[in-house]
C-alpha positions as CSV (number, residue, x, y, z in Angstrom):
1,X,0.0,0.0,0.0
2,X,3.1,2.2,0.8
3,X,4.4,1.7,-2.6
4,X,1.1,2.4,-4.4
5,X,0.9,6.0,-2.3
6,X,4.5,6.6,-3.4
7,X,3.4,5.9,-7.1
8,X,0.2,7.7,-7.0
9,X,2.5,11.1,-5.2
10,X,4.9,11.0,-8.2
11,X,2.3,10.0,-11.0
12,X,0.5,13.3,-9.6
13,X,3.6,15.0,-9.7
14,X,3.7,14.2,-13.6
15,X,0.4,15.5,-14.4
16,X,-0.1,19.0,-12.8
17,X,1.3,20.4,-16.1
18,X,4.6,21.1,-18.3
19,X,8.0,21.4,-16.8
20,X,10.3,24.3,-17.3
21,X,12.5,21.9,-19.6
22,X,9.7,21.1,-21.6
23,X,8.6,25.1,-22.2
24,X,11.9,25.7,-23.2
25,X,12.0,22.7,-26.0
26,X,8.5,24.3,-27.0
27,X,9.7,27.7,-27.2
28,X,12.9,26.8,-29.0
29,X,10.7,24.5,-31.7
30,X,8.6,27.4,-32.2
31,X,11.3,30.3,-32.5
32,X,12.9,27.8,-35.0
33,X,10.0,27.7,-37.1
34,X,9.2,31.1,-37.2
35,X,12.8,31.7,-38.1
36,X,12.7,29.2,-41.0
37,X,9.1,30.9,-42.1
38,X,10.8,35.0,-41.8
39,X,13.5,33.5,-44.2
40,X,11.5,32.1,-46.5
41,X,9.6,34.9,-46.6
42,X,12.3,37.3,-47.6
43,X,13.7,34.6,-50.2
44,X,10.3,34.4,-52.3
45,X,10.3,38.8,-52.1
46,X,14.2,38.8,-53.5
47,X,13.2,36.1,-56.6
48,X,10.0,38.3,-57.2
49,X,11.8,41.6,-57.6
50,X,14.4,39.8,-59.5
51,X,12.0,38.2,-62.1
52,X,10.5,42.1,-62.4
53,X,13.8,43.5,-63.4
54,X,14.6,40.6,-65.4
55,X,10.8,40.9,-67.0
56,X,11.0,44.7,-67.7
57,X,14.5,44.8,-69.1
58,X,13.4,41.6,-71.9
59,X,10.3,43.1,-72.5
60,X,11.9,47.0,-73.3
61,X,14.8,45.2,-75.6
62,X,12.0,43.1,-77.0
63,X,10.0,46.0,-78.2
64,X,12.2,48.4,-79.1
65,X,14.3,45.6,-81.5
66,X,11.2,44.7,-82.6
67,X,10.4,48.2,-83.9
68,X,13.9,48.9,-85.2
69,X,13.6,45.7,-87.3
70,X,10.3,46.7,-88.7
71,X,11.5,50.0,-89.8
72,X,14.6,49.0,-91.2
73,X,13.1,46.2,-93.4
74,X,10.1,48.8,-94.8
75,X,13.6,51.5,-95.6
76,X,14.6,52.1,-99.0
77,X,17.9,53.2,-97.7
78,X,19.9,54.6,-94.9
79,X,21.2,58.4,-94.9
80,X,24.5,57.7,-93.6
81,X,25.1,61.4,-93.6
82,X,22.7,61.8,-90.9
83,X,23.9,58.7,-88.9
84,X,26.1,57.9,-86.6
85,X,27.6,54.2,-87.2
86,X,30.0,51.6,-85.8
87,X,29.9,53.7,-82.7
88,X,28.4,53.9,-79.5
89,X,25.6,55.7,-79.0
90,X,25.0,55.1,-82.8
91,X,22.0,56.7,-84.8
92,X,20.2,55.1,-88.0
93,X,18.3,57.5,-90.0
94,X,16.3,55.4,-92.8
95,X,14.3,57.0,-96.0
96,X,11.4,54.7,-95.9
97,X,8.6,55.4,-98.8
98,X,5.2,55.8,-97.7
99,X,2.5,56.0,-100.2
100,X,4.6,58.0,-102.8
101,X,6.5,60.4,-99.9
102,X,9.8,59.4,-98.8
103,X,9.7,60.5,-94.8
104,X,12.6,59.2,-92.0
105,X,12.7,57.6,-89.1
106,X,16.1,58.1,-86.7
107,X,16.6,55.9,-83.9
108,X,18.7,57.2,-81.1
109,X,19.9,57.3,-77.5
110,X,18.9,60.5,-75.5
111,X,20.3,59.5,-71.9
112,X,20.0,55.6,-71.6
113,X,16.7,56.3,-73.4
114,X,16.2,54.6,-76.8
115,X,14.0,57.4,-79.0
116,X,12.1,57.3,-82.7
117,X,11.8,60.4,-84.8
118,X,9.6,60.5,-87.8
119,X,10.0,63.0,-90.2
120,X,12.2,64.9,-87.4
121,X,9.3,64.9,-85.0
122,X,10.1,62.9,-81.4
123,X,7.4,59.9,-81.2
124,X,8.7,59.1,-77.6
125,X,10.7,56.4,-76.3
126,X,11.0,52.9,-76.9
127,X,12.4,51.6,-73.6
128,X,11.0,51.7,-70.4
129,X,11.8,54.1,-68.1
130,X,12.9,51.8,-65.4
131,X,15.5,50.4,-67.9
132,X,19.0,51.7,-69.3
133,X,20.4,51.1,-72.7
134,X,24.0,50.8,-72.1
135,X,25.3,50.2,-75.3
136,X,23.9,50.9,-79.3
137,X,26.2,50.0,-82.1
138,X,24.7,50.3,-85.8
139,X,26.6,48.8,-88.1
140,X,26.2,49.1,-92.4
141,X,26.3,46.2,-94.5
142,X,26.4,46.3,-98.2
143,X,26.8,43.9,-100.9
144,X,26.7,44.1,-104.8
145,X,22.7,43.6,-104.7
146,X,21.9,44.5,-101.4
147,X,21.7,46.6,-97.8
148,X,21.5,45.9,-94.5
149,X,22.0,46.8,-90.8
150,X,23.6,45.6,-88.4
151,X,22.4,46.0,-84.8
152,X,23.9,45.6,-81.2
153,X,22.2,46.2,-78.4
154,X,22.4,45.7,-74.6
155,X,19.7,46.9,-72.3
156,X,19.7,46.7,-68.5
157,X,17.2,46.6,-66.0
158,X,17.8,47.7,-62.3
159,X,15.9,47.7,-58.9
160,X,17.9,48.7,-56.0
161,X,21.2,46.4,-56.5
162,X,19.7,43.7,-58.8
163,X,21.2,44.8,-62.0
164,X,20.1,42.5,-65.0
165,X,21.4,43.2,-68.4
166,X,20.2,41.4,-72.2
167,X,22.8,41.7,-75.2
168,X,20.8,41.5,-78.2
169,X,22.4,41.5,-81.9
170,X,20.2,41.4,-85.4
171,X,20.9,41.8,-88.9
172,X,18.3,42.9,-91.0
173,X,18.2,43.2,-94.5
174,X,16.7,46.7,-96.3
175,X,13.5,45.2,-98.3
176,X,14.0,48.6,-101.0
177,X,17.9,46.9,-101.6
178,X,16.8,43.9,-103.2
């Protein structure tokens, strides 16, 4: 009967509730978790603003090559008087035939800021303004039966210290040269 009291006093002991050892595992489990989560966190807020400035930087080179390549193949011919080649920041000014009026169109940098003019009149920009053209290199290309133009292009995107940067190169032949 002794021993069953004895039992019954420690079993009692037991049960009242959690010892300080145990609140401190509980407290260090949780701190870890929270820890893990706060890290996390952060991590998926870096790849998102990294993806933005890698998005916004594609999509400005994107559209502005796209344009340049349109206008250069509907040119008759380039006015290398008015251009600035195989140079950085380059210029391209193209005669291009519309209806039966020959107008240009000069591409250039203002800033970091890739520009159109038509007919000498600014029609804005063609990058974003949260990305930089760092370099614009327009190179000639002539043969016996036709012309064409050479372009190099690096646009770079930044956010705080994410810097992301595309290189983009094309060749595109004058559709009035052939």
């Amino acid at each position: 009967m002794r021993k069953l009291r004895q039992i019954q006093k420690i079993s009692s002991l037991f049960s009242r509730g959690s010892s300080l050892i145990e609140l401190i595992i509980y407290a260090s489990i949780l701190a870890l978790i929270l820890i893990v989560m706060v890290h996390t966190m952060f991590g998926i807020g870096s790849s998102y603003v990294n993806l933005k400035v890698m998005r916004n930087a594609e999509n400005s080179a994107a559209v502005a090559m796209e344009r340049m390549t349109r206008d250069i193949r509907d040119a008759e011919s380039i006015d290398l008087g008015a251009s600035t080649m195989n140079a950085h920041p380059g210029k391209l000014t193209l005669n291009v035939l519309v209806g039966e009026t020959m107008q240009t169109v000069e591409f250039s940098l203002s800033s970091t800021t890739l520009r159109v003019k038509e007919n000498g009149v600014d029609q804005g920009p063609l990058t974003a303004t949260n990305t930089a053209v760092t370099n614009l290199v327009f190179r000639p290309l002539q043969s016996l039966e036709s012309e064409a133009v050479k372009i190099e292009m690096s646009v770079e995107g930044r956010e705080g210290n994410i810097i992301k940067t595309y290189k983009l190169y094309s060749t595109i032949i004058l559709r009035g040269s052939y």
